[in-house]
N, C-alpha and C positions, 0 to 999 in steps of 0.2 A: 504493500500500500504506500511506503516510503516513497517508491519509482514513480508512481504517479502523481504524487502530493507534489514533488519537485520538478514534473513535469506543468503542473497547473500553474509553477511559483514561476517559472519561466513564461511562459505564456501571459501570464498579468503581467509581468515585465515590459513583455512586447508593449500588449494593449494599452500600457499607462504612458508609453514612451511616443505611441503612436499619437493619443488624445495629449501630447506633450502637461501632463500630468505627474508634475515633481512631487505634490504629496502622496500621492500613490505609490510614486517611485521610492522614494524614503521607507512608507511604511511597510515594502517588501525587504529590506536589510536591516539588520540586528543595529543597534543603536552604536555598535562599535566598529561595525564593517570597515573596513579597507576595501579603495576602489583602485584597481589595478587599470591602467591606461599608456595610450601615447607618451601622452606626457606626466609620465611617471604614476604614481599612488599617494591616496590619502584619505579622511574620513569624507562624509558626506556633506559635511559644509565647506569640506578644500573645491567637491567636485561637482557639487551643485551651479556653480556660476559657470563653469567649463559644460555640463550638458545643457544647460540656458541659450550660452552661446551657440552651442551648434542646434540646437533646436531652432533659432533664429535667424541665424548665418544659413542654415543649409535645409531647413525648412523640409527634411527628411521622414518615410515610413519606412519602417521594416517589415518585413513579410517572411514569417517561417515556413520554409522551403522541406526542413527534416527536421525531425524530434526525438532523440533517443535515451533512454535512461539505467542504468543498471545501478540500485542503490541510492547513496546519495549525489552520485553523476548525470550532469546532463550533458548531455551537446547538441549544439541546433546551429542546422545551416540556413543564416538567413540572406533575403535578397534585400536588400536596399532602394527604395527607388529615391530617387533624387529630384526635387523641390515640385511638390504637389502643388495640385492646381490648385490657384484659388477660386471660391464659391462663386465670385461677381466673374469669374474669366469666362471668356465667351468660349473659349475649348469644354468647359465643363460641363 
């Protein structure tokens, strides 16, 4: 039940990252988390203003392409698309 619990914790990830929903995004990591990155690691208030900016900057969804679990391991291949349309755009 563990494999799928961690499976569900990743997937709200996505969706909170998508609806660029940083209190969601917080309240899926442990209060002491370390965030592992480009530009180096740190808690949640070092890496907060660094996913702001690209949520902004690059106006980004993720979309899970695979999802696999064994234990408390995931991995997920995701597809990126690159700067969503906006709502008033006439493409949309």
């Amino acid at each position: 039940m563990e494999t799928e619990a961690n499976k569900t914790l990743v997937r709200a990830y996505v969706e909170a990252f998508n609806r660029f929903d940083m209190a969601a995004r917080r309240e899926l990591f442990a209060a002491d988390a370390r965030v592992y990155g480009v530009l180096g690691y740190g808690g949640l208030d070092d890496v907060e203003p660094i996913w702001r900016e690209l949520h902004e900057g690059m106006n980004t969804d993720l979309e899970i392409l695979d999802i696999a679990a064994e234990g408390r391991n995931v991995v997920v291949r995701l597809k990126r698309a690159l700067f969503r349309l906006l709502s008033w755009s006439r493409w949309s």
